[in-house]
N, C-alpha and C positions, 0 to 999 in steps of 0.2 A: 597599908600595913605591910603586904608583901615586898612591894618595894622600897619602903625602910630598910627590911631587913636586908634585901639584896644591895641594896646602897650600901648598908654598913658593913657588909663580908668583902664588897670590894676592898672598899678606904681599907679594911684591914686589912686582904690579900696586898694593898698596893706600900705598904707600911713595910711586912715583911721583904716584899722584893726589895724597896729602899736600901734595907738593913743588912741584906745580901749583897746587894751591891757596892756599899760602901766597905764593905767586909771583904768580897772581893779585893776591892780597889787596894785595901791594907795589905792584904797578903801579898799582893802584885809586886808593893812597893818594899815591902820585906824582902820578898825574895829578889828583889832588884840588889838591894842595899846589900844583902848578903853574898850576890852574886861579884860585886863589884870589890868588896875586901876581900873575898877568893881570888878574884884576880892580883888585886897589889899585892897579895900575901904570896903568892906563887912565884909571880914574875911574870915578864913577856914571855920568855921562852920556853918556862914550863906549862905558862897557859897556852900556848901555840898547840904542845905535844896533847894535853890534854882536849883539845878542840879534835883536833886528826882522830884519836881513838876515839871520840866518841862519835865521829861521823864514819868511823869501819865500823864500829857497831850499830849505829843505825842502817848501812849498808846491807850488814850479812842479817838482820831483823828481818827487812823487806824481802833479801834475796830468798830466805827462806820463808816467809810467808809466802812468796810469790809459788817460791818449788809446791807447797800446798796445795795451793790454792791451781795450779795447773797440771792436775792429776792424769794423767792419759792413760785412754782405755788398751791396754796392754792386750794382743790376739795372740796366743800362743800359734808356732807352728806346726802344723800340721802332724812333722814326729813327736812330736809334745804331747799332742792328743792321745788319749785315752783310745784303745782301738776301738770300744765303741762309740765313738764322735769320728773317727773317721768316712771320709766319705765310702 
């Protein structure tokens, strides 16, 4: 009886992935289709420009994620210090 049931929650968890994935697969091809009249509609050379800006903006994204993400422990010196933190 138990694994009836567990039988049939799979079939149906594997029903919904199907359903996903051909939904997926649609949306792929949407934005493929869409992608590709943006290009005819623009032209080469405005699609050219607009490729370039969006690869400096993916650039200065990471370059500033990276600045984040590599925080360095900053020591002040010594006349910075507070006289009592002096040695």
């Amino acid at each position: 009886m138990a694994q009836n049931k567990l039988k049939q929650k799979v079939e149906s968890l594997t029903r919904v992935v199907q359903a996903l994935i051909k939904e997926l697969q649609h949306n792929v091809s949407v934005a493929q289709g869409t992608l590709t009249a943006f290009q005819l509609h623009v032209g080469k050379e405005e699609w050219e420009k607009i490729v370039e800006e969006l690869k400096h903006v993916e650039e200065r994204k990471h370059a500033a994620a990276a600045g984040v993400n590599e925080k360095k422990l900053e020591i002040p010196e010594e006349e910075e210090l507070s006289p009592a933190l002096r040695k």
